[in-house]
C-alpha positions in Angstrom: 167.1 112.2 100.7 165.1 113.2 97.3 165.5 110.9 94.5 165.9 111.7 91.1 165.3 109.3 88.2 167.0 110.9 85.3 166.7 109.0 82.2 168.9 109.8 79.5 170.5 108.3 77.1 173.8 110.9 76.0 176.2 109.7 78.1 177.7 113.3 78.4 174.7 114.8 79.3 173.8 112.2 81.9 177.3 112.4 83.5 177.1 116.4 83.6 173.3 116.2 85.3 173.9 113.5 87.6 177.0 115.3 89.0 175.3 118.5 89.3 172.1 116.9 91.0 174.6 114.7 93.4 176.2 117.8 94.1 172.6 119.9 95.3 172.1 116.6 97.3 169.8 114.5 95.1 170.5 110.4 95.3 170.4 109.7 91.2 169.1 106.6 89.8 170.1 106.5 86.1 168.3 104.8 82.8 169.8 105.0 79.6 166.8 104.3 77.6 163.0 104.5 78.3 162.4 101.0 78.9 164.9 100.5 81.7 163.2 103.9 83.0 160.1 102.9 83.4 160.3 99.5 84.7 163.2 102.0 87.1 160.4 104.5 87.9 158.7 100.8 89.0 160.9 99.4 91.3 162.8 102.9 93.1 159.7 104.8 93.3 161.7 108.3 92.9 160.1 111.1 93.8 160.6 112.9 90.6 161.7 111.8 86.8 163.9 113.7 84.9 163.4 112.6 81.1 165.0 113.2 77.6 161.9 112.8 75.2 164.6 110.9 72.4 165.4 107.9 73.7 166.0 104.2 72.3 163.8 100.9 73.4 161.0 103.5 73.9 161.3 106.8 73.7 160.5 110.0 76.6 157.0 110.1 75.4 155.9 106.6 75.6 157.6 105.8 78.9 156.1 108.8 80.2 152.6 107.8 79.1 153.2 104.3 80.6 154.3 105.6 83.6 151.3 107.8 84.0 149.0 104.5 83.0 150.3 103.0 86.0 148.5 103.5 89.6 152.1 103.1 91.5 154.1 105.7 89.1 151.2 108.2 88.2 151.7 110.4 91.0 155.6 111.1 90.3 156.3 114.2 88.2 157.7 113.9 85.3 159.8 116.8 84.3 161.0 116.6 80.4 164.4 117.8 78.3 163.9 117.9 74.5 166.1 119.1 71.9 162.3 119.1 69.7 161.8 122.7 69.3 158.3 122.3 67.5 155.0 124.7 68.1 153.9 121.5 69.9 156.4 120.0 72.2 154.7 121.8 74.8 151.4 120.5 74.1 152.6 116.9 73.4 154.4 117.1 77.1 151.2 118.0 78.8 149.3 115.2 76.7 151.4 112.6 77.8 151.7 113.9 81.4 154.6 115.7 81.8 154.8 118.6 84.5 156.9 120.2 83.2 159.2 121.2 79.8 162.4 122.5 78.8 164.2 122.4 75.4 168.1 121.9 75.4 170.2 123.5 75.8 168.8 122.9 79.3 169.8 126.4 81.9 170.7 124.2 85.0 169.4 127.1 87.6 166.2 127.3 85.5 165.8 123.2 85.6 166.9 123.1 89.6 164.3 125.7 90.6 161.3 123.3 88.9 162.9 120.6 90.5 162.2 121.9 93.6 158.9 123.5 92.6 157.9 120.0 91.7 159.0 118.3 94.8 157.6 120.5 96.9 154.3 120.0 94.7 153.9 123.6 93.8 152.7 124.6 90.3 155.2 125.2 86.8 155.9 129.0 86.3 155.3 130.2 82.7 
């Protein structure tokens, strides 16, 4: 079974993804801020990481850049939900390592297909 870290910290938005990823089959391993994700991302190994980019302890960014420091989490794509809607957040995604972006409100059918895409290693469509 795939296993999805999803780290985020809104507790309705957390309960809504986890039930919908549960639901497509995905075993869910949840962090509610970026610290626990990364040192999550550590021990689970998920095959992918689903992250909000506003987090407390450390946010989406910095956990993302951590886990892309480290030799037993750099492989694992990160894929990233933001509410920031600047000219950048793209640019910043890619910087710290992120496969992926999508600002919220996030389209679940858009976010499952590169899910997959990701899992299966294929590239991002833009």
């Amino acid at each position: 079974m795939t296993k999805i870290l999803l780290v985020e910290d809104n507790e309705m938005n957390r309960d809504m993804l986890s039930r919908r990823l549960e639901r497509r089959g995905y075993e869910v391993v949840i962090a509610v801020d970026g610290q626990q994700g990364v040192d999550l991302a550590l021990s689970n190994r998920p095959d992918l990481i689903l992250m909000d980019m506003s987090l407390p302890v450390i946010d989406g960014w910095e956990a993302t850049r951590l886990l892309k420091k480290s030799t037993r989490t750099r492989s694992i794509p990160v894929v990233v939900m933001t509410a920031y809607q600047g000219e950048n957040a793209h640019e910043m995604a890619r910087d710290a390592g992120c496969a992926a972006v999508f600002v919220k409100p996030v389209l679940p059918d858009a976010l499952e297909a590169e899910l997959r895409r990701q899992i299966a290693g294929e590239p991002t469509q833009h």
